[in-house]
C-alpha positions in Angstrom: 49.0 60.8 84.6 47.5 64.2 84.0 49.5 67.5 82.5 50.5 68.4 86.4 51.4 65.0 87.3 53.5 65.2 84.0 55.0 68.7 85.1 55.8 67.2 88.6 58.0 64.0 87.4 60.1 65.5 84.8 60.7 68.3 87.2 61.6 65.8 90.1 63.9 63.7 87.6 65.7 67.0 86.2 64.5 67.0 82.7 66.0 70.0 81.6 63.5 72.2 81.0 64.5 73.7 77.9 64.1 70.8 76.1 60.5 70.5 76.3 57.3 73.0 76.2 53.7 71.3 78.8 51.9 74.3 77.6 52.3 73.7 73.6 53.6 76.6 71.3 56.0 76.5 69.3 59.3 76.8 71.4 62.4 76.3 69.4 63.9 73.1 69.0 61.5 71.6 71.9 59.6 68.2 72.2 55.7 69.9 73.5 52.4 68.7 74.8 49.5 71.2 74.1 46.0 70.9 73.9 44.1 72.2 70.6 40.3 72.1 69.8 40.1 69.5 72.9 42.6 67.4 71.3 46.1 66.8 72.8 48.8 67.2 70.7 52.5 66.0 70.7 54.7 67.2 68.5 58.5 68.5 68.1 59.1 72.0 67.1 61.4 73.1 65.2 61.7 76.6 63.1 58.2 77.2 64.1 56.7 73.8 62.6 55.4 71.1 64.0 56.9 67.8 63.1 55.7 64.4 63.7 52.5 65.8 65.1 50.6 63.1 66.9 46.6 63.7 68.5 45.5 61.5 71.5 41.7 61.8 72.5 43.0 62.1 76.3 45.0 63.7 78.7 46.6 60.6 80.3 47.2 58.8 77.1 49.3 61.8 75.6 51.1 62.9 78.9 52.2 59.0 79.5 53.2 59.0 75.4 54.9 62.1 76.4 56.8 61.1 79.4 58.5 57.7 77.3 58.4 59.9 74.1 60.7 62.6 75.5 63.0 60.4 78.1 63.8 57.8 75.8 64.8 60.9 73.4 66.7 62.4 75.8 68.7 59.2 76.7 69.3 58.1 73.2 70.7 61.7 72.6 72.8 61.4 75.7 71.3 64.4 77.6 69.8 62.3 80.6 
């Protein structure tokens, strides 16, 4: 799926949308997908850091690693 695709299911499933950032930053306390010298980049932010940075080549492969990457977070922290 691309960024917009992305945008559309975690709006239709009521992620809540302060938990993550589509359009990178750094949000506090937020899980984000942003792209960066043509590079996508997931990360967590936190105090203005990123932590556990990870760099996919594509869009699709970071917005799917996204998608499991933030709802299996959520779930485990009992927030969806």
């Amino acid at each position: 799926m691309n960024r917009e695709e992305l945008r559309k299911r975690l709006f239709d499933e009521k992620i809540p949308r302060a938990e993550y950032s589509l359009d990178g930053g750094l949000p506090n306390e937020a899980c984000c997908l942003g792209l960066n010298d043509g590079k996508w980049e997931i990360y967590y932010s936190e105090r203005g850091r990123k932590t556990g940075l990870k760099v996919f080549a594509s869009e699709e492969a970071a917005c799917d690693y996204f998608y499991t990457w933030l709802t299996d977070s959520l779930k485990n922290m009992g927030l969806i």
